[in-house]
N, C-alpha and C positions, 0 to 999 in steps of 0.2 A: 504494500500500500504506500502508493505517493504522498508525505505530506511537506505539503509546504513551510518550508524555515521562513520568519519572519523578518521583514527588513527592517531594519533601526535606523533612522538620520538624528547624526548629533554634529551639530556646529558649533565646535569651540566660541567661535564668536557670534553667537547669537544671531540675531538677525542680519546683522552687519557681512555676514559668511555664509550666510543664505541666499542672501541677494545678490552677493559674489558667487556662488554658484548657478542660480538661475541665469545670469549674466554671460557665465564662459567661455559659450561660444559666441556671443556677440562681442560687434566692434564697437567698444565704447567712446560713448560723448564725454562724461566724466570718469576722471580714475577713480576717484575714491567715493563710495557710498554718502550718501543724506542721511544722518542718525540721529535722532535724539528719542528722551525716554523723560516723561513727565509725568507726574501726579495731581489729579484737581483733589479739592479734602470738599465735602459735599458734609454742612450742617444740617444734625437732624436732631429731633427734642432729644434721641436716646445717647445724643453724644455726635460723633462723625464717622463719616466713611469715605474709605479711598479709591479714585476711579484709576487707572495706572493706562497711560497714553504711550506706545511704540512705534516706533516710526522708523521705518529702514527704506532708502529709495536711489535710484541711479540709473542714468538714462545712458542707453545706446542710441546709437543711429541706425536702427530700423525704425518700421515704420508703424508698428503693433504696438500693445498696451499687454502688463501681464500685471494683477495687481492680485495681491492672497493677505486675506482678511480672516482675520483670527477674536474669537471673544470666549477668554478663559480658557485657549488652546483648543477650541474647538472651533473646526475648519470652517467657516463660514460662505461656503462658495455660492451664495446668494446675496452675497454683504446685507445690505441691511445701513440702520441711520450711521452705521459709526463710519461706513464707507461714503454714506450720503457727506458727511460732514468733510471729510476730508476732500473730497474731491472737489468739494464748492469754496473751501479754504484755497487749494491748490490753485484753480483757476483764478480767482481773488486777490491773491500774492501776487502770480505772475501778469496780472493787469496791470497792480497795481506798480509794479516796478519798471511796467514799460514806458510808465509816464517819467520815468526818470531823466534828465538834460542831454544821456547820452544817447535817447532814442529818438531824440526831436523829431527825426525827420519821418518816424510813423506815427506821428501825433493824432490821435482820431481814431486808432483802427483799435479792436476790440478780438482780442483773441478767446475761441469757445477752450470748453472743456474739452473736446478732442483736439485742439491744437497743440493743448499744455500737456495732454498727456501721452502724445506722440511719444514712442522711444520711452516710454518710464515701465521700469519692475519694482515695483514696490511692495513692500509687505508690512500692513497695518494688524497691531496687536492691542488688545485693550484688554484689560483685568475690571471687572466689575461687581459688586457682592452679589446683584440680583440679576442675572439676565433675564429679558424674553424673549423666546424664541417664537417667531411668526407659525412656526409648524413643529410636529412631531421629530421630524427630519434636525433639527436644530441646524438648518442650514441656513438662517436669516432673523439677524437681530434686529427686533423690534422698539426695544426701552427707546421712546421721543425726546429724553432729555441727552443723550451721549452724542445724539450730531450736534448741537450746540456746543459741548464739553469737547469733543472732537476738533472741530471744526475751528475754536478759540486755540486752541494750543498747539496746533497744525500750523496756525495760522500767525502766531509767534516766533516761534522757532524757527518757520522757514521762510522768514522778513529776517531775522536775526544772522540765518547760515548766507544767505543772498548779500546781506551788507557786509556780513564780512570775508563773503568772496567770489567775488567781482566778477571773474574770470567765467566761473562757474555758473553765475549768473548768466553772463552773455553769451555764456553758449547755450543754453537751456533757452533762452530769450530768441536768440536767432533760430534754433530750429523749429520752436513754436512756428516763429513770422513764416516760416518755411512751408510748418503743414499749412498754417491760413491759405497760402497764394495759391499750392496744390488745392484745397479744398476749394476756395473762389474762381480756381480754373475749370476744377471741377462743374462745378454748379454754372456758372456756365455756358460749358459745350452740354451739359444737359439740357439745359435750355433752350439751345440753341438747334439741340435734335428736335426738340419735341414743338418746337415753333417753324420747323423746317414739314414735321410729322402734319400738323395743321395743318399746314399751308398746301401739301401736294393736291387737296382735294380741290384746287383754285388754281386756276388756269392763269398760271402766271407768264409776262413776257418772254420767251426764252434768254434773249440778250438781257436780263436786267442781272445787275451785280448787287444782290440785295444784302443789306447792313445786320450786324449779328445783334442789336438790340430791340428789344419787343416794346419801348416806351412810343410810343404815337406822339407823344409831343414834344419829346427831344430825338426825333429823325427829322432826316432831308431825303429829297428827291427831288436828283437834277437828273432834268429831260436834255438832250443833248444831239446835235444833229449829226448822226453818222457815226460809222467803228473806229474812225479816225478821232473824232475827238470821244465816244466813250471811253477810246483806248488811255488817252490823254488825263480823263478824269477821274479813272479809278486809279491812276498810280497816284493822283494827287490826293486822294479821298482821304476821310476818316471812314474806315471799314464799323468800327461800332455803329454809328448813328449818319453815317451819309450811306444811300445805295444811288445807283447811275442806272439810267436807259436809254441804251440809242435808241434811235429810231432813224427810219431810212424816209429821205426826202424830207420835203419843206414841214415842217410844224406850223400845224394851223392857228391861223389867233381867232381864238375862242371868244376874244371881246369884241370885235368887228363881223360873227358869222352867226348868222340863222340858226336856232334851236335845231331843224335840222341835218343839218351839216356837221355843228357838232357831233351830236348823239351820234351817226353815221361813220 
């Protein structure tokens, strides 16, 4: 009879060696792991209690997310608020750093939660006296007060590791900007299929060079006499918001001619 020997994982360095191993075949963005390890003390009539916040995190340059959520050592692969917390800290932080003087010149743009967490393995651990678990499964923690507790202390420490290094900031910072332009290219040429997709059903002019933007009131359309100067007009165009159409022979003026003649 087969029976299976069990496998034991023990990381001298805790978290920090976890996430170095989750990491090892990837190319990493930072050398060295995001770590810190916090306690909130929660007052209650019977005296206090202590919530224990872990935090282990380090980004490659892929283009995935692996994040492992732990509450009281038990695997939480449904996360839950303590995951909610963190992630809305995470994004939060790295907004809020990109208003910083060295990034002037993307002043205005708004990176989501899948830009900031491009390239991150992280592994969130929290110690709590009382969990709830959303199911039977204990695969998702429930307690509404730990994404707030979460979420505060996440959200400390990693304004504190960022200020004091710099470096590591801006790389984290630039690859964000990075998924965004991906994502905003993204979206898009999606767009741009699916206003192309519309459109076939509409007998459009063959020659027209039509424009990749769907706003109606920030396009143009220049009528233009002949392939000669279409040709002329699409190298000069803005492709977002100008389209061209030649047409062959004289353009009629429509302010000088019989209802019609127009319409004809």
């Amino acid at each position: 009879e087969n029976i299976e020997e069990p496998i034991e994982y023990y990381f001298k360095g805790g978290l920090i060696d976890f996430v170095s191993f989750l990491n090892k075949n990837k190319k990493l963005l930072i050398p060295t792991p995001i770590y810190f390890k916090k306690a909130f003390v929660k007052k209650k009539e019977s005296g206090t209690e202590e919530i224990l916040v872990e935090v282990a995190m380090q980004y490659n340059q892929s283009y995935g997310t692996n994040i492992l959520t732990f509450a009281n050592t038990i695997n939480t692969k449904e996360g839950g608020t303590h995951l909610t917390g963190f992630k809305g800290a995470l994004t939060r932080v790295m907004n809020s750093y990109l208003e910083n003087e060295q990034f002037k010149k993307f002043k205005g743009m708004i990176l989501s939660g899948e830009d900031v967490r491009e390239g991150l393995t992280a592994i969130l651990s929290i110690m709590l006296p009382d969990p709830q678990f959303e199911s039977q499964t204990k695969i998702k923690l429930g307690n509404p007060e730990i994404r707030q507790i979460v979420s505060r202390i996440v959200s400390n420490e990693l304004e504190k590791h960022l200020e004091e290094n710099p470096e590591t900031a801006k790389s984290i910072i630039y690859k964000a900007l990075e998924a965004k332009k991906a994502r905003d290219a993204a979206q898009s040429a999606k767009q741009l299929i699916r206003r192309k997709s519309a459109l076939d059903s509409i007998r459009l002019p063959g020659k027209l060079a039509d424009c990749s933007s769907n706003e109606s009131e920030k396009c143009e359309l220049f009528i233009v006499e002949g392939s000669s100067a279409g040709g002329s007009a699409k190298q000069g165009r803005d492709r977002e918001f100008q389209a061209i159409l030649p047409l062959r022979g004289k353009i009629l003026n429509v302010e000088k001619s019989r209802i019609h003649k127009i319409l004809n």
